[in-house]
N, C-alpha and C positions, 0 to 999 in steps of 0.2 A: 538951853542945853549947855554953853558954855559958860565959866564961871567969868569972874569980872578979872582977876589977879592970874589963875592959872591954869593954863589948856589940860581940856580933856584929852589922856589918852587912852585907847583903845586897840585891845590884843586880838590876834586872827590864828587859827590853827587847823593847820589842814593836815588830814590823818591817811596815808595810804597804807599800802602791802609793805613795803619797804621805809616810807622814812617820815617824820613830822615835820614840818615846817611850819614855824612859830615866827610873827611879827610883832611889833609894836608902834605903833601911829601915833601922829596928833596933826591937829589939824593946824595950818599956817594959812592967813588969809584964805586963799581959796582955795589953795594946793593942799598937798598932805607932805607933812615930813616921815620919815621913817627911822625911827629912835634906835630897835635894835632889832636884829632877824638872824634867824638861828635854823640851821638841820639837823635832826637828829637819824642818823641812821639806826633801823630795828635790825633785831637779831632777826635769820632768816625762819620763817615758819610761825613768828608770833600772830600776824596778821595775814590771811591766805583769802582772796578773792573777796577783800571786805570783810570777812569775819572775823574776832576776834579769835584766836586759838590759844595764847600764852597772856594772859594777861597783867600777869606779875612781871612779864621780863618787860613788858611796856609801859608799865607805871612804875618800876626803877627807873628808865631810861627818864622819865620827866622829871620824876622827883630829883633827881639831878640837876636836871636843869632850875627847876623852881629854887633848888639852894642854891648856886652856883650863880645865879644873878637874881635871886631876894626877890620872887614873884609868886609867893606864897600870897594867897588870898584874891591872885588877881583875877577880874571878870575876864573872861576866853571866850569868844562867838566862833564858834567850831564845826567843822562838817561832817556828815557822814557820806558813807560811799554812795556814788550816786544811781551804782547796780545795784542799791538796796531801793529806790524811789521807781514809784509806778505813776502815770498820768495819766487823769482820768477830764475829755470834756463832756459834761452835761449840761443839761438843762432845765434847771427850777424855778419853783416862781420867783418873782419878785420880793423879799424877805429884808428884815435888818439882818444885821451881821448874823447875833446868836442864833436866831429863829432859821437861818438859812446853815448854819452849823450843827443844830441841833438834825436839821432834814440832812445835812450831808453823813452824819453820823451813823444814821440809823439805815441808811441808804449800802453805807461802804461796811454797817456791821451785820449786814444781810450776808454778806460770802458771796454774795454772785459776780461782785465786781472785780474783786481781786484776790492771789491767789493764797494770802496767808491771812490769818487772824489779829484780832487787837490791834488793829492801826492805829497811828495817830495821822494827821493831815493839816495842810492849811489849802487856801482856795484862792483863786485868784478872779474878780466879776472882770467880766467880756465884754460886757453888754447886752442888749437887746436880743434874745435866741433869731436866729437868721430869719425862719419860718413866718414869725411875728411881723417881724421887720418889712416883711415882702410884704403881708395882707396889709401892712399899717401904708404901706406906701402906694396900692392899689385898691386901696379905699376899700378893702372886703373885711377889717377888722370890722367889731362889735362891739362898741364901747358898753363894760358893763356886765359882758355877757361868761367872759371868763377873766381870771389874775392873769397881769403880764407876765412873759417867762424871760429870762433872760441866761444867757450862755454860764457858764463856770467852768475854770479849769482847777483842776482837784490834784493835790500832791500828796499821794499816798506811803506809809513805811511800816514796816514792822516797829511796835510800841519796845518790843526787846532792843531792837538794834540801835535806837534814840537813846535806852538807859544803859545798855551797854558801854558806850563810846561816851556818854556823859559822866558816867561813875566811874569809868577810870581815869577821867582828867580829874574829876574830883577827887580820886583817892590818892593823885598824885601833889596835889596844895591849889592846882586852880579852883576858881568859881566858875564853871559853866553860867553861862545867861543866857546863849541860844544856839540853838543847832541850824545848820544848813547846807544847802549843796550846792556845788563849785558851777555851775551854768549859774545860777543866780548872783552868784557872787561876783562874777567876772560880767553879768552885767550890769552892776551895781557899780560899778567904775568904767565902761563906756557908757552910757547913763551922762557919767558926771564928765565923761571926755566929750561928749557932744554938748554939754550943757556949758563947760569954756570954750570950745572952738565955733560953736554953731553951728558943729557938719552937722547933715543931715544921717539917720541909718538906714542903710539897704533896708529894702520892704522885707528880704530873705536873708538872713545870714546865719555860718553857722562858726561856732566853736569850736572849734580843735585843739583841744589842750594832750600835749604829749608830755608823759613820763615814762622812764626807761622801762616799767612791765606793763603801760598801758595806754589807752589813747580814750577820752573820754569824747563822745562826739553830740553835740547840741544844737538843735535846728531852731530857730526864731522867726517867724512870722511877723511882721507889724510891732516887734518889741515881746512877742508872747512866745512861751517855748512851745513847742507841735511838738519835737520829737526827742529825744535822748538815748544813748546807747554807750555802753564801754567794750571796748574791743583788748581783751587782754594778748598782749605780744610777747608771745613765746621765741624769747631772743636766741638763745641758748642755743635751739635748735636749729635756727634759720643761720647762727655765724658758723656751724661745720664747714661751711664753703672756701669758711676764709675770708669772708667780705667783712669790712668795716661795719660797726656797731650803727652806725646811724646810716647807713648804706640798708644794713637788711632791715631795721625797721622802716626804712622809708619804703622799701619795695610790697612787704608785707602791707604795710599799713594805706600803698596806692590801690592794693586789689580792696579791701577792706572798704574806703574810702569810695570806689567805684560802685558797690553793692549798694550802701548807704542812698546814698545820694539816688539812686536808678529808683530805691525802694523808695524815698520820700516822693520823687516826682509821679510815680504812678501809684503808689498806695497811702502815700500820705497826706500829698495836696490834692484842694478839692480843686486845684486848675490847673494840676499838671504842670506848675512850675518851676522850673529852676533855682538853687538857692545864686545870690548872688556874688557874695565876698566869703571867703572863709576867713577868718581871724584863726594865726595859729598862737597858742600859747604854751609855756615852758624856757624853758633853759637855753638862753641864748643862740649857744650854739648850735642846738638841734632846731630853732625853728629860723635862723638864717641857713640852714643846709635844707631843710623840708622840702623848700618851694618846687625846686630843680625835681625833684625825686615822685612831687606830685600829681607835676603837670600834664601825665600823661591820663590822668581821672578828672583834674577837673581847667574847666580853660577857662571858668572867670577870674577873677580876682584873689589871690592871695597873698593876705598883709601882717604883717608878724602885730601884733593888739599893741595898739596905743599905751603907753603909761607914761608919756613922757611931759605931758600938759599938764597929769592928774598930781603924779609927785615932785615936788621943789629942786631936787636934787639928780640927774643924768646920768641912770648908771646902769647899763647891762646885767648888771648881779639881780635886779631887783627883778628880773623879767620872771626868775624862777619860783619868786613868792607870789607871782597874781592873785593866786586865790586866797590866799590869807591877807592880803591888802584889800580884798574887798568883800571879806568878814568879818577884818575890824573896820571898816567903813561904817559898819552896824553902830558903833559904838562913839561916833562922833560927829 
C-alpha cells in the first residue's frame, strides 16, 4: 500500500446542506498527519435536505477550490447524506461474496423491501443467523439437511443519489473512488483509536455528530450499526426567544435525543437495552457545551470522540473535519 520513498496521501469530503468540508491525509507511523483542510460554504438553497437542487453553484464553488490549491485529478472518498441510506438485516444462505450479492440484488430489486427503485448497496456478514445458532447449540440442527444461513446487514441508497454527488465532484476536477456514510466513517477512526490505546468499545454506543442544521444520530451494537437517523434543526425558529445558538439547539436536540433512545430500547433492541456512551462529534465548541444541555435525556456517558491518539498533531480545529478524516482513512 505504501511506496518505499513516498507516503500516500489521501483526500476526504463531506457534502452537507450548507457547507463541504475537504481534508487531506497521509499517514506518519501509525498516526495520521493532516496536510491541508478546507470549508467551503454553499450558497443557501443549492443543497436542501440532501438533495441536490443547484448544482452548477456547487461545482463553481469546488472548482475553485481544485484551482486554488492544484487538486485537479485528485482521488476523493466522499459521502452522501445519510437520510438518503436505508438498513436492511436479513438472513441468507451461506454464499461467496458475488453469489450472495447477486441474491441481495434481486431481493432489494423486488420493491418490497425498500421504498424507492434502482438501489445500489453494500452488505455487511453477521454471522451465524441467530435461529441456526440456537438448534446448532441444542443439538436439534441436521447436518446435511438444509444450507447454513447466516445473518446480513444490507445498506441500501438510491442509484441516482450515489451519481448525483459523484458527478458533480467529478465535473468539478476531483476523481471520485468511493462513496460513503459519515457513521462508518467516524467509525473507521475509533476502530484505529482503540486499536492504539487498547480501550475496549461499549457493547452500545451511539454517534452524535452535530452540525448547525442537523444532528446525525447512529446506534452500534457490538461494533455493528442497528440504527441511524438525521434530525434536521430548525434553528431559526427555535432563536425567536432570544436564547443563544447552541443553547436552542441543545434544548431541541435533548427532546429529540429523548425519543431516540426510548425508541431504540424498546423497538430496536432485541433486550431492551440501553446504549452506553454517546460519542459527540463536531465543532469544538458545540460539543464541549452539548454535554450540560444533554444530561437531562441521557445519564450515561458523554465523551466529546477521540482524535487525539489517531492524529500526530493536537488541535481542536480538527474535531470539525471527523468525518472527512475518516474517508480519507479509506485511502491510506
Amino acid at each position: 500500500m505504501f511506496g518505499l520513498k513516498r507516503k500516500k496521501a489521501a483526500y476526504g469530503m463531506h457534502i452537507t446542506d450548507l457547507q463541504i468540508k475537504l481534508v487531506e491525509i497521509e499517514s506518519s507511523s501509525q498516526q495520521l498527519d493532516v496536510l491541508q483542510r478546507h470549508i467551503i460554504a454553499l450558497d443557501e438553497g443549492s443543497i436542501r435536505n440532501g438533495k441536490l437542487l443547484d448544482e452548477e453553484s456547487v461545482i463553481h464553488k469546488l472548482t475553485h477550490l481544485v484551482k486554488a490549491h492544484g487538486l485537479h485529478g485528485m482521488p476523493v472518498h466522499l459521502t452522501i447524506p445519510t437520510s438518503n441510506v436505508i438498513l436492511r438485516k436479513s438472513v441468507f444462505p451461506t454464499l461467496k461474496d458475488q453469489e450472495l450479492r447477486n441474491m441481495i440484488d434481486v431481493e432489494l430489486n423486488g420493491g418490497s423491501q425498500i421504498p424507492f427503485k434502482n438501489p445500489v448497496f453494500d452488505f455487511m456478514r453477521l454471522g451465524q443467523a441467530p435461529t441456526e445458532a440456537a438448534a446448532a447449540q441444542e443439538g436439534e440442527g441436521k447436518k446435511g439437511k438444509a444450507a447454513k444461513q447466516e445473518s446480513v446487514l444490507v445498506f441500501a441508497t438510491p442509484l441516482d443519489v450515489v451519481q448525483g454527488y459523484s458527478s458533480l465532484v467529478q465535473k468539478s476536477g476531483f476523481n471520485p473512488v468511493s462513496v460513503d456514510i459519515a457513521p462508518l466513517a467516524i467509525l473507521r477512526i475509533l476502530v484505529k483509536q482503540q486499536q492504539l490505546t487498547g480501550n475496549f468499545l461499549p457493547k452500545t454506543f451511539m454517534f452524535l455528530q452535530v452540525e448547525p442544521d442537523y444532528a446525525d444520530v447512529s446506534i452500534f451494537v457490538q461494533g455493528v450499526p442497528v440504527f441511524m437517523r438525521t434530525i434536521q434543526m430548525n434553528i431559526g425558529y427555535l432563536m425567536d426567544s432570544g436564547s443563544e445558538k447552541i443553547d436552542a439547539y441543545g434544548r431541541n436536540l435533548s427532546m429529540e435525543l429523548g425519543r431516540i433512545l426510548s425508541y431504540f430500547k424498546y423497538s430496536v433492541s432485541s433486550e431492551q437495552e440501553e446504549v452506553d456512551r454517546i460519542y459527540l462529534i463536531g465543532d469544538a465548541e458545540w460539543t464541549a457545551a452539548l454535554p450540560g444541555l444533554l444530561e437531562s435525556s441521557f445519564s450515561g456517558e458523554l465523551a466529546v470522540f477521540p482524535l487525539e491518539r489517531v492524529l500526530r498533531a493536537n488541535d481542536l480545529a480538527f474535531h470539525a473535519y471527523t468525518v472527512p478524516l475518516g474517508l480519507a482513512m479509506k485511502g491510506v
